[in-house]
N, C-alpha and C positions, 0 to 999 in steps of 0.2 A: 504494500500500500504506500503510494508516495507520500512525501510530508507537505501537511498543509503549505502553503506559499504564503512566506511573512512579507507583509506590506512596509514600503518605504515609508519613511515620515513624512514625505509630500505629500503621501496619499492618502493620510491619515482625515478621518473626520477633523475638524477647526478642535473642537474641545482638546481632544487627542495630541494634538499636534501640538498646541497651545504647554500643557503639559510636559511633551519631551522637551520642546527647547527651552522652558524652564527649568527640567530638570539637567539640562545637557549645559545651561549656563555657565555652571560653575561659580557661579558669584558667592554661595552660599551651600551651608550641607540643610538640608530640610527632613527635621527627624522624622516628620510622617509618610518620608517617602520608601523609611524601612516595612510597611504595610503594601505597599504596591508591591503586584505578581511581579515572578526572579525576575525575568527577562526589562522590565519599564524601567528595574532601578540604575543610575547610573554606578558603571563597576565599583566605583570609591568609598559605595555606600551601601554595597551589595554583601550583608551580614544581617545576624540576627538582632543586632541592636545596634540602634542609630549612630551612624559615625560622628552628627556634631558632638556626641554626649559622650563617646567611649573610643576615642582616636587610637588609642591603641591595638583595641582588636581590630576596629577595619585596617587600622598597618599589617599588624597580620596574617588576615584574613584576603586583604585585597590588594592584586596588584596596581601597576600600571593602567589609566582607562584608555579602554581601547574598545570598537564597536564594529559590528558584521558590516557587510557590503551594503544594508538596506539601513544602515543609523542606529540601529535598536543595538546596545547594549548586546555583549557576548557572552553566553553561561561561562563563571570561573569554578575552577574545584572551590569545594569550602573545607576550610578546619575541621577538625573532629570533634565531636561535639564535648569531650572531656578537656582538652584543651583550651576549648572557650571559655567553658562555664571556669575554670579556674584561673584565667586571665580578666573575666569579668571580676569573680568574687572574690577571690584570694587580696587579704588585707583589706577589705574594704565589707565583711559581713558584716558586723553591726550595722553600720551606717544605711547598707539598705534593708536590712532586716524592718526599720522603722519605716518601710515605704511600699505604698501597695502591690507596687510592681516589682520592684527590689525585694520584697519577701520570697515574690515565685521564682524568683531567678535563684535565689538563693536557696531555693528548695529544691529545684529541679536541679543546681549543683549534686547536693547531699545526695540526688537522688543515683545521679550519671556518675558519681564520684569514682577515680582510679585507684580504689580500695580504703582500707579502712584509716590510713595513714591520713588520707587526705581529708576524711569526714571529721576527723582529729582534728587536723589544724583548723577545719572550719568552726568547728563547734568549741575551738580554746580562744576564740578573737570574741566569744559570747561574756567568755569572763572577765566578772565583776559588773555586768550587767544583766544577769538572770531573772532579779524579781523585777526589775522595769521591763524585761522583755514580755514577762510572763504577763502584766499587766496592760501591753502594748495590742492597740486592734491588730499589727501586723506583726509583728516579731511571735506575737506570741507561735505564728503556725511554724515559724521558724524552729524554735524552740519544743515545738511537737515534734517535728521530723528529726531532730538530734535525739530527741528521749527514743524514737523510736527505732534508730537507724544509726548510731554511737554506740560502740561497746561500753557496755557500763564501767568499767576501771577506767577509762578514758572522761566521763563524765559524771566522777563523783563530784568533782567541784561544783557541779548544777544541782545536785543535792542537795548540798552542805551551803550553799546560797540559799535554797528554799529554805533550808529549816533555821537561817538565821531571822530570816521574817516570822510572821504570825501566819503559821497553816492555815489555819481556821479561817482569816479574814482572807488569805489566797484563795480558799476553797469557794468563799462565795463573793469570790469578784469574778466579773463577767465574764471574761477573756482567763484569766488566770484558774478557772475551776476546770480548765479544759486540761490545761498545763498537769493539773494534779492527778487527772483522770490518766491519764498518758503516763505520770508516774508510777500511780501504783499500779496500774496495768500491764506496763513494760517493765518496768527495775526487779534486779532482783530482792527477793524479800530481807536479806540480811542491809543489804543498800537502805531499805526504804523504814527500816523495824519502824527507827524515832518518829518515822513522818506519821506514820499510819497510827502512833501512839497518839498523836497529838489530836488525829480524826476522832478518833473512838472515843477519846476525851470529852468533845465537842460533838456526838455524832447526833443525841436529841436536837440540838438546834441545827445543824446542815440540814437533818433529812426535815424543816420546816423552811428552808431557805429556798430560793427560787431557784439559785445556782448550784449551792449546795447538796439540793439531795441528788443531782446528778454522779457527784461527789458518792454518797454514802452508798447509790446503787451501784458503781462500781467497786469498791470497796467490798460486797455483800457479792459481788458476782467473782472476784479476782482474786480475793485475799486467801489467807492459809483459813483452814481450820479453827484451829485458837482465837483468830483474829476473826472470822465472820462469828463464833459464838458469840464475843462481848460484845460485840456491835448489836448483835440478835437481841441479847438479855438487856442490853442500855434501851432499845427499840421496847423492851415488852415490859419497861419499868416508866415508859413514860407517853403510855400507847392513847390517853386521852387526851394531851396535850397534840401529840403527831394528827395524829388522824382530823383533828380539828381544822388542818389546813390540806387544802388539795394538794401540794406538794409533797406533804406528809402522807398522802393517802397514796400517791406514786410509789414512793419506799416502801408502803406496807405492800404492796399489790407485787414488788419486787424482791419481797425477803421473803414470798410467801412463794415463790415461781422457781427462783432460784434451785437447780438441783436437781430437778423434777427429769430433767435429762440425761442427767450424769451418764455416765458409763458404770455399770455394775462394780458396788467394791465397797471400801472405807468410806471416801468421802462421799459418795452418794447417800449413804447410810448416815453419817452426821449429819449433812446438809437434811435431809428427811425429817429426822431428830429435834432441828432448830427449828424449823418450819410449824413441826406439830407444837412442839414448845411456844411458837408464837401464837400460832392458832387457838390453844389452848387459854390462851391470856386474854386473846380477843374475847371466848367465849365467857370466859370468866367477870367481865367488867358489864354491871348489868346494864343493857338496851344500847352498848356499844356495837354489838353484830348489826342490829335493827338501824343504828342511825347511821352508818357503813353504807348499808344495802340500800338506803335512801337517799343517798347523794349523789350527785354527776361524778364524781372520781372516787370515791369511796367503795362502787360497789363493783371492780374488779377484784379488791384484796377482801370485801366479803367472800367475793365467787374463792378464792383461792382458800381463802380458809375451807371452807365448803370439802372441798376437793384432799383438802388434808385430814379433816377430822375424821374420826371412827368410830363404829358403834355408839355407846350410849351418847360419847360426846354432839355426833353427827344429830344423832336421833335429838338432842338439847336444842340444836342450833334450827334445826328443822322447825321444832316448834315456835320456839321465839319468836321465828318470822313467820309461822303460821299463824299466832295470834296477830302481828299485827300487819295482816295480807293488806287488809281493804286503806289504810294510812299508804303501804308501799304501791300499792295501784295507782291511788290518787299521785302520788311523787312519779309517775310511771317512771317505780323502778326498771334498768334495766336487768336486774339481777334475779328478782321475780317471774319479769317475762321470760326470762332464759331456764328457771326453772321448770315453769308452767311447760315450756316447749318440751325441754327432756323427757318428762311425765309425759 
């Protein structure tokens, strides 16, 4: 099949035209003309990121300008793309860490990085600025991609940054509760003990924070053993205050789920454990089940208790909400309806 036939710039439509010999000027480098298809851009400026802004990699990235027989600009090889990303970022991550566009460049570095050496040096131009990244609308993703893509020996210093701050107030800052989730989900658990100390501490009020219990449901999904139990029993010491807020009713609806998948063995077995245990608490606080199952968010971690309880307990819970059906109608509960349908 022959190749399309590329048109001269004379014959280009006026707009078209208008266009290369402004771009063919040379008077100036015009960043938005690293958005124009390969072929439109002039060779000088023909990279992934604007030559006014980052003269170094179009040096070299690009040669000499030179153009085909018809005007149009001639395809050049380009750099490899590990090469670039490390000519852009290298010495300069902080700085764009804090900028919408410079976060993804500097992510897609981490990403393309030429081994673990080099994710290193990115993620040690972070230090001494951790908890302002963590707290940053753009670094902070920066700072999720080292926690997830850094060898942890490599990045205890972003640790040991966090926990000079206030966990608790990192966990429910807006940007920063992401940061924490990524911690305890990716570090190892010796790395993270103190941090996860300081949650558990705090974990009645995260799982009522609006950032927070994002926070406590990983934690309840990620942690060890030992550490999902105190979290469970702090959760089922203070289950009328939680449940009082729909965020609190998120985290019951998620310590009550948890597990339920496991893979046969131990931890499936404790996780089961903690579950009935909570469940147990719920049923125990009287007209808590009922005012559960009557709420817009509450009446998932009813249904979950539900699903937990056994014999006499189940048959208890049954009733509770079968004395007060015609109240959960009128609320048209969804948890109700969902029963009626089972039946």
């Amino acid at each position: 099949m022959a190749a399309p036939r590329r048109v001269a710039v004379a014959e280009q439509p006026l707009p078209m035209r208008s266009l290369l010999i402004r771009l063919g000027s040379g008077a100036q480098a015009h960043p938005w003309s690293a958005y124009l298809p390969e072929r439109l851009r002039p060779l000088d400026q023909r990279c992934v990121y604007s030559a006014s802004s980052y003269k170094d990699v179009a040096a070299f990235e690009c040669g000499p300008q030179s153009a085909s027989s018809d005007g149009l600009p001639s395809p050049r090889r380009r750099a490899p793309r590990t090469e670039l990303d490390n000519l852009m970022v290298a010495g300069r991550v902080w700085t764009l860490s804090q900028e919408a566009h410079g976060c993804r460049q500097v992510q897609e570095a981490l990403d393309h990085a030429d081994g673990n050496a080099q994710r290193d040096a990115y993620a040690d131009e972070l230090r001494g600025h951790i908890l302002e990244a963590a707290r940053c609308p753009h670094a902070n993703h920066v700072l999720q991609k080292c926690i997830v893509t850094v060898p942890a020996l490599s990045l205890q210093f972003a640790v040991d940054e966090i926990m000079e701050g206030n966990i608790s107030q990192l966990a429910c800052d807006k940007y920063g509760c992401r940061v924490v989730q990524r911690v305890v989900e990716y570090r190892p658990t010796p790395q993270v003990e103190g941090l996860v100390e300081g949650l558990i501490s705090d974990v009645a009020v995260l799982a009522r924070h609006p950032y927070g219990n994002y926070v406590v449901q990983v934690l309840l999904k990620h942690g060890t053993d030992e550490q999902r139990e105190r979290a469970t029993r702090a959760l089922a010491r203070n289950l009328q205050g939680i449940v009082a807020e729909s965020h609190g009713c998120a985290v019951m609806s998620a310590a009550l789920s948890y597990g339920e998948v496991s893979p046969p063995g131990r931890h499936r077995r404790h996780r089961r454990r903690l579950r009935h245990v909570l469940a147990q608490r719920l049923l125990g606080e009287p007209g808590l089940l009922v005012f559960l199952a009557g709420t817009k968010y509450g009446h998932a971690a009813a249904l979950r208790a539900l699903e937990v309880l056994e014999g006499e307990d189940l048959k208890r819970a049954l009733q509770s909400l079968g004395a007060e059906a015609d109240a959960l109608w009128q609320s048209r509960s969804v948890l109700l309806r969902a029963l009626t349908d089972k039946a």
